[in-house]
C-alpha positions in Angstrom: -2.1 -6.4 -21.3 -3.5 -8.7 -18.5 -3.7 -7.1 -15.0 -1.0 -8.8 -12.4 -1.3 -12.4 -11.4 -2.9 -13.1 -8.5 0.2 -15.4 -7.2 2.5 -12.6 -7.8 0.5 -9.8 -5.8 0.3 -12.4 -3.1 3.9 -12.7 -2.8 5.0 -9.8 -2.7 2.9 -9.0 0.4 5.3 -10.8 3.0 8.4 -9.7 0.8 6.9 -6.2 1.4 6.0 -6.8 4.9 9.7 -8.0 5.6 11.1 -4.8 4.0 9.2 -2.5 6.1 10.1 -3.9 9.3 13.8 -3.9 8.3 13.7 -0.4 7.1 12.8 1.3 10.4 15.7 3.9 10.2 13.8 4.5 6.6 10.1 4.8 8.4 11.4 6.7 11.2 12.1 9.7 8.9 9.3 9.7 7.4 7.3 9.7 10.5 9.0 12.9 11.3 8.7 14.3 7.8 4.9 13.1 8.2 4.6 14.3 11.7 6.0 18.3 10.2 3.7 18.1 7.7 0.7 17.2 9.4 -0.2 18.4 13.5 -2.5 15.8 13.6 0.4 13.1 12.6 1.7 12.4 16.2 4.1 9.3 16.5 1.4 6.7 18.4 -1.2 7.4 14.9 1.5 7.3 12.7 2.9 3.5 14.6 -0.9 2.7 14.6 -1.5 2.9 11.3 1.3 1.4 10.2 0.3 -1.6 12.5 -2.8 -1.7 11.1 -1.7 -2.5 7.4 1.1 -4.4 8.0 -1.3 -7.5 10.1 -4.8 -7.5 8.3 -3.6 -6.4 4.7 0.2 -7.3 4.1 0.0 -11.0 5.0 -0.2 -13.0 2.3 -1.7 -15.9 4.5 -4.6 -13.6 5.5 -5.4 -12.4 1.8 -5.6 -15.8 0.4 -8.3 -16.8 2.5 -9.7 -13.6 1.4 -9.0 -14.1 -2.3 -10.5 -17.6 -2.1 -14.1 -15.7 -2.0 -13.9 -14.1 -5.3 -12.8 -15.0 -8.6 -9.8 -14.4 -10.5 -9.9 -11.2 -12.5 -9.2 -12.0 -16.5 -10.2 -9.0 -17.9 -7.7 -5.9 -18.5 -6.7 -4.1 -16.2 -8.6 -1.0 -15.4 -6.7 2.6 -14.5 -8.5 3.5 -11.1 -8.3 7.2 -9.8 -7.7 7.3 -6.1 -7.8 10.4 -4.1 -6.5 10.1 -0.6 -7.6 12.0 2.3 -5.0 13.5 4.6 -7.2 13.5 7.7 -6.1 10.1 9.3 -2.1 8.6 8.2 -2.5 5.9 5.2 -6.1 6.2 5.2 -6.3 5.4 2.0 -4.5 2.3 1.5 -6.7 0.3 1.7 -8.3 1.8 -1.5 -4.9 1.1 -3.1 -4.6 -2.3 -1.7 -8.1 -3.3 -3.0 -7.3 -2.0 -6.8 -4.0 -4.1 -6.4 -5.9 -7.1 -5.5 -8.2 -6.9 -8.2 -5.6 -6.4 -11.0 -6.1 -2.7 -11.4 -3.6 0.2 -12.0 -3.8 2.4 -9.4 -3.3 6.6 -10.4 -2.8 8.0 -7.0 -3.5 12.0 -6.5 -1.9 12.4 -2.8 -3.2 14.7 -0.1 -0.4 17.6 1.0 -1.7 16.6 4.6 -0.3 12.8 4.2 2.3 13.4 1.0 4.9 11.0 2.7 3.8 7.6 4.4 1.9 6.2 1.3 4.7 6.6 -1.0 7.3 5.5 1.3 5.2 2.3 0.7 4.9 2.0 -3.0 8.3 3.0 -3.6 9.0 -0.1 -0.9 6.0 -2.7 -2.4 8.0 -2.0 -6.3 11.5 -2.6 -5.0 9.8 -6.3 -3.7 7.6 -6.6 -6.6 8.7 -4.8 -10.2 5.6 -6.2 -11.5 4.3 -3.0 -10.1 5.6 0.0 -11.6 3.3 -0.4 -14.1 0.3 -0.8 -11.4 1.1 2.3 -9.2 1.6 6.0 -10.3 
């Protein structure tokens, strides 16, 4: 099976982007639940970090001219382990993001410390894009 089309990952990043900002009664709990299970998680990181996916990485715009320096991948997809710290909220989706990109499955191993932001996306990024159940577990 080929990996996802490159179209298709691109469009679901506004879709995604559009979601998260409408869901804020959504995000809000899971600060808290985020901010309970990690000391570290207070409310100006948590709003930080969510900031700084949702203008650099989930704008569809901004990955195209990205994309545009590297060529489509045609292969098969690849599964790609990814082990996320819990020391800084969502700090690794950008490791996620990047397997995404380049038509990788992503199998995600969470960190107790952060067990509630991440997935609060992917759950949101496969509602906008079912294409992706089969890229994220």
């Amino acid at each position: 099976m080929k990996g996802m089309e490159r179209n298709s990952f691109l469009n679901s990043l506004n879709n995604l982007k559009e979601v998260i900002l409408r869901s804020q009664t959504d995000l809000e709990e899971v600060y808290l639940k985020s901010e309970q299970a990690n000391p570290w998680f207070i409310r100006r990181f948590l709003e930080a970090s969510m900031d700084a996916i949702l203008q650099p990485f989930i704008d569809s715009d901004k990955c195209k001219k990205w994309f545009q320096a590297y060529p489509e991948n045609n292969s098969q997809p690849r599964r790609v382990g990814l082990i996320m710290a819990g020391n800084i909220p969502l700090v690794g989706f950008h490791d996620l993001f990047c397997v995404l990109a380049a038509g990788h499955k992503a199998v995600i191993k969470l960190s107790d410390k952060d067990p509630w932001l991440l997935p609060f996306i992917t759950d949101q990024w496969k509602r906008v894009c079912p294409e992706l159940e089969d890229h994220i577990t």
